[in-house]
LUMDRENMAR-702628 format. One record per residue (C-alpha): x, y, z; chain; residue in one letter. Coordinates in pm, 1 decimal. Layout:
! residues N
X | Y | Z | A | A
...
! end
This chain:
! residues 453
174.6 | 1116.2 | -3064.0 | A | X
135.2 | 1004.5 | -2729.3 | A | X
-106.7 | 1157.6 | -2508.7 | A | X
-14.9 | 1169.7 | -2109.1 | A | X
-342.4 | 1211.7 | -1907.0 | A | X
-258.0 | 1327.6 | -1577.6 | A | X
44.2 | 1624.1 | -1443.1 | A | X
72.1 | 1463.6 | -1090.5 | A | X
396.3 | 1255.9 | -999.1 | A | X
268.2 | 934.6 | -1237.3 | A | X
250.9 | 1191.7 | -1539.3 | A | X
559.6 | 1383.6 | -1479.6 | A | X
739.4 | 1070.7 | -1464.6 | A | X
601.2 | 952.5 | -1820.9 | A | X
665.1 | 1290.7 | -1950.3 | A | X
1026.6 | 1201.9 | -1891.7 | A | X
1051.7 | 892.3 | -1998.6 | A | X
901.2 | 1021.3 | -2372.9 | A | X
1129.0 | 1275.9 | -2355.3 | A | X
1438.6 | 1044.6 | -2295.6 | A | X
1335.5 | 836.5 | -2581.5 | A | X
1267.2 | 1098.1 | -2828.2 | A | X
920.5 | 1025.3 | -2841.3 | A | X
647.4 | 1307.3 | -2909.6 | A | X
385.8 | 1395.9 | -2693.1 | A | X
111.6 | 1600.9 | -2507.5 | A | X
34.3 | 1662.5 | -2111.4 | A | X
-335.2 | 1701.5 | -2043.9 | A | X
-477.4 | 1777.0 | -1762.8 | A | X
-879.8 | 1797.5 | -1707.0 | A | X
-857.7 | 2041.2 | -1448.4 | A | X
-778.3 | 2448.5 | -1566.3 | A | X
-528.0 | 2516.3 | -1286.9 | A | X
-360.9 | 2220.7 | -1162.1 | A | X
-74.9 | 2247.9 | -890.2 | A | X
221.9 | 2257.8 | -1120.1 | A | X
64.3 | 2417.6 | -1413.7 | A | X
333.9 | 2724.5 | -1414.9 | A | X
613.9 | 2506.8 | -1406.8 | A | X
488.6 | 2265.6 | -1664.1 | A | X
433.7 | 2567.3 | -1921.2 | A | X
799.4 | 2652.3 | -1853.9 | A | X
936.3 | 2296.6 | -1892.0 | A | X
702.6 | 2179.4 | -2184.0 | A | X
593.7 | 2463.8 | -2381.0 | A | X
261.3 | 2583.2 | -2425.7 | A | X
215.8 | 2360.0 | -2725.3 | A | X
288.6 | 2034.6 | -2504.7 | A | X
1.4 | 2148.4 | -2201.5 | A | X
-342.8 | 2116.3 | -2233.0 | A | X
-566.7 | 2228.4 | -1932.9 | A | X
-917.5 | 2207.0 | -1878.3 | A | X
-1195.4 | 1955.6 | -1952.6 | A | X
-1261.8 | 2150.8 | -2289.6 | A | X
-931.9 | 2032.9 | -2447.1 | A | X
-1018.7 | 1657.3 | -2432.8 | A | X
-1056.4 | 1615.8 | -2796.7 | A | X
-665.1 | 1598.1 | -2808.1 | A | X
-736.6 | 1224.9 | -2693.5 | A | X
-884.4 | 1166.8 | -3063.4 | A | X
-565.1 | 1255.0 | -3210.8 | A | X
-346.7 | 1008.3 | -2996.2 | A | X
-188.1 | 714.9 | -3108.3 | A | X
-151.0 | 621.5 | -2716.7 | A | X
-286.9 | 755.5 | -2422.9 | A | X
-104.0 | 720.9 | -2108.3 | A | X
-331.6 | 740.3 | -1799.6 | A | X
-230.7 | 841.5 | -1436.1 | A | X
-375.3 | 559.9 | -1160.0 | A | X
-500.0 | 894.0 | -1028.1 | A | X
-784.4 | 979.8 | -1333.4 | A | X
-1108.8 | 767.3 | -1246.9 | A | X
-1183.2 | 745.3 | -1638.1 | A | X
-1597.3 | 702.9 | -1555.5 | A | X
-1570.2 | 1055.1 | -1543.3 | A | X
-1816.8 | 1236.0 | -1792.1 | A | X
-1518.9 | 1404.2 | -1987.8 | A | X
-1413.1 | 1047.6 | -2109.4 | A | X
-1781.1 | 1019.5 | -2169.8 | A | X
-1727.2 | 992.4 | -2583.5 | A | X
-1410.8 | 792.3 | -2562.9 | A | X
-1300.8 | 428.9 | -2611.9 | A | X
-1140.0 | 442.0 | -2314.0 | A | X
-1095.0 | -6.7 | -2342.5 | A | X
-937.0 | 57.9 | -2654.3 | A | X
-589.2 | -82.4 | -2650.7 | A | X
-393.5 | 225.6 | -2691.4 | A | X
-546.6 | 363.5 | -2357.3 | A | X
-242.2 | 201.9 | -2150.0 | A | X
-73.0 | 285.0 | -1865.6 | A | X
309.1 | 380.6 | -1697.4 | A | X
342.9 | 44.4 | -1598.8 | A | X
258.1 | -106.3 | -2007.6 | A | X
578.3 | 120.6 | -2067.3 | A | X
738.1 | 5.2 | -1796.1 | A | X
699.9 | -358.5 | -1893.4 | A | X
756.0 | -314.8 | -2292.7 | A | X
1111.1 | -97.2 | -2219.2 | A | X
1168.7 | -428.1 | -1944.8 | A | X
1097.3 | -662.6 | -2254.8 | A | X
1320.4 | -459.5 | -2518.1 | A | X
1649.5 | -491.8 | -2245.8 | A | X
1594.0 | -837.6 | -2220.6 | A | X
1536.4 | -872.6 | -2559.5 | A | X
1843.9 | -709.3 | -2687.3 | A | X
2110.0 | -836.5 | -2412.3 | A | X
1993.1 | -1214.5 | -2456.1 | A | X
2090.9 | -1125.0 | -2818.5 | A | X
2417.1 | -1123.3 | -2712.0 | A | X
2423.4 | -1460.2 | -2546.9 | A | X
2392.9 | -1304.0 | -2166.5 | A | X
2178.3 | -1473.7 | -1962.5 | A | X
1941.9 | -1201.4 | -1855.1 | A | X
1583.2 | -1208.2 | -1713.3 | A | X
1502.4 | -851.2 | -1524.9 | A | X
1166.8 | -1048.3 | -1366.9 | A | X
898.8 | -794.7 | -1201.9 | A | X
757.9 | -879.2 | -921.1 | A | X
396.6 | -752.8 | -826.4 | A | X
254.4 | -671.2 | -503.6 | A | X
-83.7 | -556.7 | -411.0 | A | X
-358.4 | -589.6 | -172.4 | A | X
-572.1 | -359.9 | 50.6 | A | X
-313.7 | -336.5 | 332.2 | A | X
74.0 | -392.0 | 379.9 | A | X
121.3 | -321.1 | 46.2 | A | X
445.4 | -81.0 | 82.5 | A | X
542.7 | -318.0 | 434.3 | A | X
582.9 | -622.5 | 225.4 | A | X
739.6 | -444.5 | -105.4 | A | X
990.4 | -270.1 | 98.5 | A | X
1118.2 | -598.7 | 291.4 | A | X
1072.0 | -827.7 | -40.0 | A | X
1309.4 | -554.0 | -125.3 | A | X
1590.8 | -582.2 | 128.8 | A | X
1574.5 | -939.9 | 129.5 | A | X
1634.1 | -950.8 | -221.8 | A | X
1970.1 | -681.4 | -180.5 | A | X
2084.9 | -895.9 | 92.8 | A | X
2079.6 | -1163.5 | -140.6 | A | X
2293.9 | -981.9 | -358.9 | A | X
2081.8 | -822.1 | -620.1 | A | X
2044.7 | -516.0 | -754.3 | A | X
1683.0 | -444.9 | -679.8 | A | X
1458.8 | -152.3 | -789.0 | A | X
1159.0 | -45.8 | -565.6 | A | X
862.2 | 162.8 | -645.1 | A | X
528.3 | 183.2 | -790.8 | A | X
262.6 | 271.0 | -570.3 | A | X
462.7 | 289.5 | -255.6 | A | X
642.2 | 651.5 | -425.2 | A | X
880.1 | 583.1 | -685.2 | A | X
726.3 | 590.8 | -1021.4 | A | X
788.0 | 278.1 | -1210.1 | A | X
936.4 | 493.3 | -1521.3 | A | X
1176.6 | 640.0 | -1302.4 | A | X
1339.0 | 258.6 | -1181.7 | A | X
1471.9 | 245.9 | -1582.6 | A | X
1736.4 | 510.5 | -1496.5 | A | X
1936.8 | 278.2 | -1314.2 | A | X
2068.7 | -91.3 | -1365.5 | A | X
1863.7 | -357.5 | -1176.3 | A | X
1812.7 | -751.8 | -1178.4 | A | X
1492.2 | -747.2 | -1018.8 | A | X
1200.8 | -517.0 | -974.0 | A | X
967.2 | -511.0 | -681.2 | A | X
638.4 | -307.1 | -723.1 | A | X
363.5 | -218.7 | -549.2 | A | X
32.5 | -171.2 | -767.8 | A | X
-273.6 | -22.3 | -664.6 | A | X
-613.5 | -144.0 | -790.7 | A | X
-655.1 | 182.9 | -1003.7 | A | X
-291.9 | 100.9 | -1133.6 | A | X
-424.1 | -269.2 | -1202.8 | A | X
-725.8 | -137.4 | -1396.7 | A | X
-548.1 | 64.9 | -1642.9 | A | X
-286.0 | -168.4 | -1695.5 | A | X
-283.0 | -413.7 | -1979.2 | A | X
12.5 | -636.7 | -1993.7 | A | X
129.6 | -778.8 | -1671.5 | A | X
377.7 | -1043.5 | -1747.9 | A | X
515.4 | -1095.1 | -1385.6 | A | X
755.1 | -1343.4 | -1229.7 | A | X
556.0 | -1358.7 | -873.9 | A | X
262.9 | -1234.3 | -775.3 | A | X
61.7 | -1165.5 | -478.1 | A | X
-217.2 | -969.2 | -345.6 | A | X
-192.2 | -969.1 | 27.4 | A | X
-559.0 | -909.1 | 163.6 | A | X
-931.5 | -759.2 | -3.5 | A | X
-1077.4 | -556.4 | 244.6 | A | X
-1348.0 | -297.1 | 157.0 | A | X
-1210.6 | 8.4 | 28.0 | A | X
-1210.6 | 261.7 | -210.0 | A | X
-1613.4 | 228.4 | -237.2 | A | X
-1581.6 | 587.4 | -366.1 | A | X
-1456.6 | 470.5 | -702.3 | A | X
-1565.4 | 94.5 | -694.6 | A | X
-1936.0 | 6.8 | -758.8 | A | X
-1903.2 | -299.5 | -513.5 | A | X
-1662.9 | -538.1 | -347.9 | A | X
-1675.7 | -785.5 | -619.4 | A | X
-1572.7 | -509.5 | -859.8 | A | X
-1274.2 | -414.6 | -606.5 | A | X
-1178.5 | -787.1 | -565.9 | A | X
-1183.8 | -837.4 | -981.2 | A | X
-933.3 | -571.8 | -977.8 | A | X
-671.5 | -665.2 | -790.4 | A | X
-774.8 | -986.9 | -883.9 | A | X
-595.4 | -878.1 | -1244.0 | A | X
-233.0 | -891.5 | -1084.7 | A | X
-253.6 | -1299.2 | -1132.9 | A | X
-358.5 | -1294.0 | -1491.0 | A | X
-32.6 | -1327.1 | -1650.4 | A | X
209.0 | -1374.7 | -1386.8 | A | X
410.6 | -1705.9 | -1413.0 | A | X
377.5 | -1811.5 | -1008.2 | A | X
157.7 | -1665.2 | -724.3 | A | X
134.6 | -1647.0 | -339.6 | A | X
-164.3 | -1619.0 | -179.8 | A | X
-292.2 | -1562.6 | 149.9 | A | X
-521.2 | -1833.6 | 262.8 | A | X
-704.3 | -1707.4 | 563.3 | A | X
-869.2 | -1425.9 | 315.5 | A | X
-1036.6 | -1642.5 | 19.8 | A | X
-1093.0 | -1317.3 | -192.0 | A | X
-660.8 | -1342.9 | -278.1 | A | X
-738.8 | -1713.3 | -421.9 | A | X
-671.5 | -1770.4 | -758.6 | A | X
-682.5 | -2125.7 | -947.3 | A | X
-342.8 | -2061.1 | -1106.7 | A | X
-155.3 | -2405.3 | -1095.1 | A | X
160.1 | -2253.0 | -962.0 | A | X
66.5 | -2087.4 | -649.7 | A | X
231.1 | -2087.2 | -267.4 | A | X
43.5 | -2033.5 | 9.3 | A | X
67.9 | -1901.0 | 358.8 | A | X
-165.6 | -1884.0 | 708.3 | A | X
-233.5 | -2059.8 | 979.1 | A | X
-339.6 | -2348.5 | 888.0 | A | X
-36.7 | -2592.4 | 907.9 | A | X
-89.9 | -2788.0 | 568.6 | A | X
-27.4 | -2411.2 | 411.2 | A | X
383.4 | -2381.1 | 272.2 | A | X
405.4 | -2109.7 | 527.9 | A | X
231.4 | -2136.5 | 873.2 | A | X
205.9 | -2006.4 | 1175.2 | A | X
307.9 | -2269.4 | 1453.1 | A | X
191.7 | -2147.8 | 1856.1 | A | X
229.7 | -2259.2 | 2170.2 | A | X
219.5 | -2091.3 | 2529.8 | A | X
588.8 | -1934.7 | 2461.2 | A | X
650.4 | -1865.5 | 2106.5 | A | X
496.8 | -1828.7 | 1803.6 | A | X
712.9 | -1960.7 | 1504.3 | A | X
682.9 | -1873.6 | 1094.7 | A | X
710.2 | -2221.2 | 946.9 | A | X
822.1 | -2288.3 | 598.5 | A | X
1009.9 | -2582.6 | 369.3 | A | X
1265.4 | -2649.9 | 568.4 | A | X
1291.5 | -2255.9 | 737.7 | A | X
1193.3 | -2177.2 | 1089.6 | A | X
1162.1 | -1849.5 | 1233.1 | A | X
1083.7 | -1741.9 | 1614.4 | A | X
893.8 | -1415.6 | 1560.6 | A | X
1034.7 | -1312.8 | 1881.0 | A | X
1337.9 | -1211.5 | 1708.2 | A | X
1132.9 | -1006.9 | 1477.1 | A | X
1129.3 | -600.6 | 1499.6 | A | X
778.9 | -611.8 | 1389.8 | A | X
507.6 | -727.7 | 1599.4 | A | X
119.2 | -826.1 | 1569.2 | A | X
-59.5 | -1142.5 | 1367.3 | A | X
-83.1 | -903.9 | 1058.4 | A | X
293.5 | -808.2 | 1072.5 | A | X
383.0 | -1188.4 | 1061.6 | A | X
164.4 | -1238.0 | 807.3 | A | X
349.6 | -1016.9 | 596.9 | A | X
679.0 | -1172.2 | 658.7 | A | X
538.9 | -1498.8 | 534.8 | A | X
396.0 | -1333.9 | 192.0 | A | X
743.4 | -1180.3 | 182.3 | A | X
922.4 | -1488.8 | 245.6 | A | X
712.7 | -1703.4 | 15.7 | A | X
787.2 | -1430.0 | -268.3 | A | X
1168.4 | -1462.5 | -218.0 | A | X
1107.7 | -1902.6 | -207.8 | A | X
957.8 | -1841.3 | -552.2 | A | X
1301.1 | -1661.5 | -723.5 | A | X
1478.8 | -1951.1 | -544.4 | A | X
1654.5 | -1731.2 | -298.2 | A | X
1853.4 | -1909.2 | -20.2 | A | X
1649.4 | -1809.4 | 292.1 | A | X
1896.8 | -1866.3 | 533.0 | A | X
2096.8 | -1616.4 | 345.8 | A | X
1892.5 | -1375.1 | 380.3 | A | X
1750.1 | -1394.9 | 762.8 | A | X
1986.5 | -1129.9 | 956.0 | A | X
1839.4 | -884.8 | 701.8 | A | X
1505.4 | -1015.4 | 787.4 | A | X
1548.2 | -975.3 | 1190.1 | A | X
1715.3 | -597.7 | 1131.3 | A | X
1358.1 | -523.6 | 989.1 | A | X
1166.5 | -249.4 | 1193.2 | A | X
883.6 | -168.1 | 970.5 | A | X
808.6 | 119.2 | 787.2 | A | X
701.3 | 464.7 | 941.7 | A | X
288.9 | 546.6 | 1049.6 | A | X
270.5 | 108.3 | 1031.0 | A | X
180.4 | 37.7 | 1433.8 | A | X
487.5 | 253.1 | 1457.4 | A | X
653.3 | 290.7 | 1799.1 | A | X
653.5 | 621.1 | 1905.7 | A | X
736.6 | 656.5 | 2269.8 | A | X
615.7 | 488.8 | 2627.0 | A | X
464.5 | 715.6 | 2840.6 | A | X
181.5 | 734.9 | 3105.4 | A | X
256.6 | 354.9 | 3136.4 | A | X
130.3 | 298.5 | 2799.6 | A | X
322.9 | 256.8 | 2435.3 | A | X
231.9 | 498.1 | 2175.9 | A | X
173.5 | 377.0 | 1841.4 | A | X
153.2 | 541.1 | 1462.6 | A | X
-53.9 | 337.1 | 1239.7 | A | X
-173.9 | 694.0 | 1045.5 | A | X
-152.4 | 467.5 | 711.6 | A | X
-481.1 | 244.2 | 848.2 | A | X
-684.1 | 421.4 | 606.6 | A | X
-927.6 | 227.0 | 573.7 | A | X
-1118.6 | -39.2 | 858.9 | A | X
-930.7 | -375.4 | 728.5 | A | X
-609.6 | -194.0 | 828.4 | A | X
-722.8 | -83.0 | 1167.3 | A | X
-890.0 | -405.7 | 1256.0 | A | X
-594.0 | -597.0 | 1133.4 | A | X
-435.4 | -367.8 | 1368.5 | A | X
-583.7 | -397.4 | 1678.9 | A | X
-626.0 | -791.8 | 1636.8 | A | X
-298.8 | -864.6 | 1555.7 | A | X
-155.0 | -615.0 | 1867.1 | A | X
-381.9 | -749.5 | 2082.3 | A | X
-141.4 | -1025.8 | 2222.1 | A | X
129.8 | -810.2 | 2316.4 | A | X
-20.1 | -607.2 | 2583.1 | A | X
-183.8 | -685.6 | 2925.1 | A | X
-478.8 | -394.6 | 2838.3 | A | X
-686.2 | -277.4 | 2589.8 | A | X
-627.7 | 10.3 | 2364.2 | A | X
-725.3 | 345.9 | 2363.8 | A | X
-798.2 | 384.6 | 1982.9 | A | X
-766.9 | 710.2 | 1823.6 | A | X
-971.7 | 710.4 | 1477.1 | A | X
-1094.9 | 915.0 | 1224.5 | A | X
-1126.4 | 1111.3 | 907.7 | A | X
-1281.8 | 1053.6 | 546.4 | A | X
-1456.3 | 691.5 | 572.8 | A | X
-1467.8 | 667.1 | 181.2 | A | X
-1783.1 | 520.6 | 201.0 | A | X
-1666.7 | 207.6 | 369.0 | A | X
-1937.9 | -21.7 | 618.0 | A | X
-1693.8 | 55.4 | 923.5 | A | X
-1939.9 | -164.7 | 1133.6 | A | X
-1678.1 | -465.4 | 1054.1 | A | X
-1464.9 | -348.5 | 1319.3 | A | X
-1728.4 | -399.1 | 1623.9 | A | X
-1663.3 | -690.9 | 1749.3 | A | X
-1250.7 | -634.2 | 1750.4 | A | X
-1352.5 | -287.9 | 1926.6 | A | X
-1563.5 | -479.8 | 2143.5 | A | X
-1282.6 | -726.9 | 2235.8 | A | X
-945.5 | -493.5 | 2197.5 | A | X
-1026.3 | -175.2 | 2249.3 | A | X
-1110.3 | 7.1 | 2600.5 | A | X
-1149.6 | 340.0 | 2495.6 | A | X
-1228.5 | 484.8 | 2117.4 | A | X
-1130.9 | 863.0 | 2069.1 | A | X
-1278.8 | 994.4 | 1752.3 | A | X
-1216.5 | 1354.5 | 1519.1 | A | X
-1258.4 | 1447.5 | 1140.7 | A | X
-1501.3 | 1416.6 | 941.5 | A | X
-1704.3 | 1118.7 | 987.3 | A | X
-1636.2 | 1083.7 | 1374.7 | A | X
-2013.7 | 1051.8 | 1391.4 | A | X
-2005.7 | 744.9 | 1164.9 | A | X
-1705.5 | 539.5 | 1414.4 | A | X
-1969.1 | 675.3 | 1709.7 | A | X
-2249.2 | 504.5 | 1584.3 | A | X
-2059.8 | 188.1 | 1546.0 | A | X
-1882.3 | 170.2 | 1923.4 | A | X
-1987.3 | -88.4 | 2117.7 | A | X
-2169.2 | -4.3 | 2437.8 | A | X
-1894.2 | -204.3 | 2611.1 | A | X
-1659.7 | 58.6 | 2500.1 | A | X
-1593.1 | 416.2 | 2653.0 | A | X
-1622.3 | 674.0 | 2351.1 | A | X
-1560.5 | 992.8 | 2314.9 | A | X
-1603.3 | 1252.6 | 2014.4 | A | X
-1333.1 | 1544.1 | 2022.2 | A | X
-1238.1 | 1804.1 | 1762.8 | A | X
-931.2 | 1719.0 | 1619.0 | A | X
-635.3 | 1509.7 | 1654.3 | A | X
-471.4 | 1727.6 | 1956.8 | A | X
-753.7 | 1687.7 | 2173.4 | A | X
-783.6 | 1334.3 | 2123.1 | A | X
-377.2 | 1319.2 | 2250.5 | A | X
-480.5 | 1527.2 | 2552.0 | A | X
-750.7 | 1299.8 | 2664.9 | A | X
-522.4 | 993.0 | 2581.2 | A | X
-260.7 | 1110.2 | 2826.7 | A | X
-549.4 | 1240.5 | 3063.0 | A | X
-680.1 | 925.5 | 3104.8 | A | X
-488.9 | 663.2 | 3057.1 | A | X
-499.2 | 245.3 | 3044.7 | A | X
-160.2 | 106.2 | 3223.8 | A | X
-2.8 | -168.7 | 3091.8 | A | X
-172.0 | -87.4 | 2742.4 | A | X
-116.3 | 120.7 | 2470.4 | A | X
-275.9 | 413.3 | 2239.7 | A | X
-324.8 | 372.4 | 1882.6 | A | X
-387.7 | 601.2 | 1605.5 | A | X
-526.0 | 384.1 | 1352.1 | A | X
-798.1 | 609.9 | 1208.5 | A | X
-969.4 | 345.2 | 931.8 | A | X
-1065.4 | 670.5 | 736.9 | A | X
-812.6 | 841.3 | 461.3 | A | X
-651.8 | 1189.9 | 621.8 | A | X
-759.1 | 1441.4 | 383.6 | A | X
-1060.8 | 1576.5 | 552.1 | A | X
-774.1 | 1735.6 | 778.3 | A | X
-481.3 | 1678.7 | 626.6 | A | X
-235.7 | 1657.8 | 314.8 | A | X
-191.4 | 1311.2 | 362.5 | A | X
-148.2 | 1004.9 | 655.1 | A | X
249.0 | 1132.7 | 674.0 | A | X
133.0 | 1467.2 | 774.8 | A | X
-123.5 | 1318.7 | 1018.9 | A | X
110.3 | 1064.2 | 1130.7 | A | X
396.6 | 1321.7 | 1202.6 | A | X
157.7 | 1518.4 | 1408.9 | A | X
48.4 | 1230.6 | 1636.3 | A | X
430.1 | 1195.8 | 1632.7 | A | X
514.1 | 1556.6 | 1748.9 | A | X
203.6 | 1587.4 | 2003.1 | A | X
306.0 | 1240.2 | 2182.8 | A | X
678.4 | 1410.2 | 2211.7 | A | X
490.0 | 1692.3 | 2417.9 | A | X
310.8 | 1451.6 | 2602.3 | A | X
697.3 | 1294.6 | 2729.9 | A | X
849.5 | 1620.2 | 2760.4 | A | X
526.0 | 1710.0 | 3014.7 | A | X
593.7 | 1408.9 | 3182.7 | A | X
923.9 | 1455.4 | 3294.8 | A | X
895.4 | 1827.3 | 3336.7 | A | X
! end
């Protein structure tokens, strides 16, 4: 009997994968009254739920136990369990042995097929990169399935025919995960996050560190050392120009360099250092499955980005407008302002806040410092962005995310822009950085429609 720890959107999606393959098993849940529990009792059966911390002695019956990314398993109800045994596995160890099984039983009949995976992680532009590694792999002409941490459970991909899978992995996925076998892999960037759930940064690093253990090439980022790996089959990207991919400046343009491929990022939707830097890892993913890049560039240029990433919203008040509501943590918002930095005449009027997770946000000084002109600050540990602004830097501490759009507008820098790139995770306030990011989105539409009124 398999055992499925966890009802959120990673459960439900192993629930029916069991179910498809005739397989027998249990939902658990630790908590008494989780969201869906109603529905779940209707669709399983009272015989299939378990709720509540007192029904975790199921988990000695199992012969697996499937854990959501979600269940931080140093929690005192997994107190008497193995939980390093190796039947404690997660969606994506199904995942991969179902992958296996298809490839095993088509080569069987002399087709030529490989399905490779390809992994993605890293502390930000995680979903950016997975997303464009998966249109430049379409416009290639494959059939590519997306998901994994960026929405789409990886279960859920097996329902429809693919050559190639793109996913995005989380560190908690990483952790509970035993057998990674992938074609490429990459972890983008290690900045400090999480520190809610990770003892220290050397335990986060370790963890996404385990995306390279068994994957057959990597790409790494070589202007953060905490992505490098001594795997023999590695590509790397940066600025320095001995890297495979570089970034080549002069006074005019800025070009991606790469074997052979040139790219002048003014042609490029997406803007900023950190964008770019994406585009290489991307790039230097599709190099490694041998795809033609050339092929595959007009798909690149027709890139805009994903929504609440330094998202344009409007121009206004003389000053762009951006969404960057998915900076939850300081790496993303620094990365942020840095790598915007060179497109705009001004500084920023930065717009942060929310649930720090425990991070050291006193990394992004010196960027405020040199970026930023004015830092707006809400939610919950406002007082903890405060404490860090520069004296160089106007601050100011309002209630919530409307008043900081007032004052914005009130006050604005010309020729700059405003950025909502809190560095803090939105739950303090919200149900998550979409809902925060739509509201910057709707309150910066009032601030328009007020301006030509």
């Amino acid at each position: 009997m398999h055992v499925i720890v966890g009802t959120g959107k990673t459960g439900l999606s192993v629930a029916r994968f069991l179910a498809r393959s005739g397989i027998d098993f249990v939902l658990f849940d630790t908590r008494d009254e989780p969201p869906a529990k109603n529905e779940l009792l209707l669709t399983y059966g009272v015989d299939k739920c378990l709720f509540g911390a007192s029904q975790v002695g199921i988990l000695n019956d199992a012969d697996v136990v499937v854990v959501s990314p979600g269940i931080d398993l140093r929690d005192e109800i997994f107190s008497g369990q193995d939980t390093s045994a190796a039947h404690w596995v997660s969606d994506i160890d199904l995942f991969v042995a179902e992958n296996n099984k298809f490839v095993a039983e088509n080569n069987k009949l002399s087709s030529d097929t490989a399905r490779p995976v390809v992994g993605i992680t890293g502390s930000n532009g995680k979903s950016t990169v997975t997303t464009l590694v998966g249109e430049l792999l379409a416009a290639a002409g494959l059939k590519v399935a997306v998901g994994g941490n960026i929405g789409i459970p990886v279960l859920d991909l097996l329902e429809q025919p693919f050559d190639v899978a793109v996913l995005e992995l989380s560190s908690f996925q990483l952790d509970i995960t035993r057998n990674l076998p992938l074609r490429v892999a990459t972890i983008l960037n290690v900045t400090e996050d999480h520190m809610d759930r990770y003892p220290s940064m050397q335990a986060y690093r370790s963890s996404k560190q385990r995306i390279y253990q068994q994957a057959a090439q990597v790409v790494i980022n070589a202007d953060d050392q905490a992505t490098n790996t001594e795997h023999a089959l590695k590509i790397s990207y940066g600025h320095d120009p001995r890297l495979d991919w570089f970034i080549e400046s002069d006074s005019a343009t800025t070009i991606i360099c790469g074997r052979g491929y040139k790219l002048d990022t003014g042609k490029l939707h997406v803007k900023g250092v950190h964008n770019w830097s994406n585009v290489m890892a991307a790039l230097a993913i599709c190099q490694a499955l041998d795809i033609d890049l050339h092929h595959i560039e007009q798909s690149l240029l027709g890139f805009t980005g994903l929504s609440h990433r330094c998202q344009w919203v409007a121009n206004v008040c003389d000053m762009d407008w951006l969404n960057d509501s998915k900076a939850t943590n300081p790496g993303a918002t620094l990365a942020a302002i840095s790598g915007l930095a060179g497109s705009y005449s001004n500084k920023a009027i930065l717009i942060a806040g929310g649930d720090s997770k425990g991070a050291e946000l006193s990394v992004m000084a010196p960027a405020l410092a040199e970026h930023v002109g004015h830092l707006i600050v809400f939610g919950r540990d406002a007082h903890r962005l405060a404490a860090i602004c520069p004296d160089s830097v106007e601050l100011s501490m309002v209630n919530d995310l409307d008043e900081a759009v007032r004052l914005a507008a009130a006050r604005p820098l010309p020729s700059g822009y405003v950025l909502l790139s809190p560095a803090c995770a939105s739950l303090d306030m919200y149900p998550g950085f979409e809902a925060r990011g739509q509201h910057f989105i709707k309150l910066v539409q009032e601030v328009v429609h007020a301006a030509h009124a």
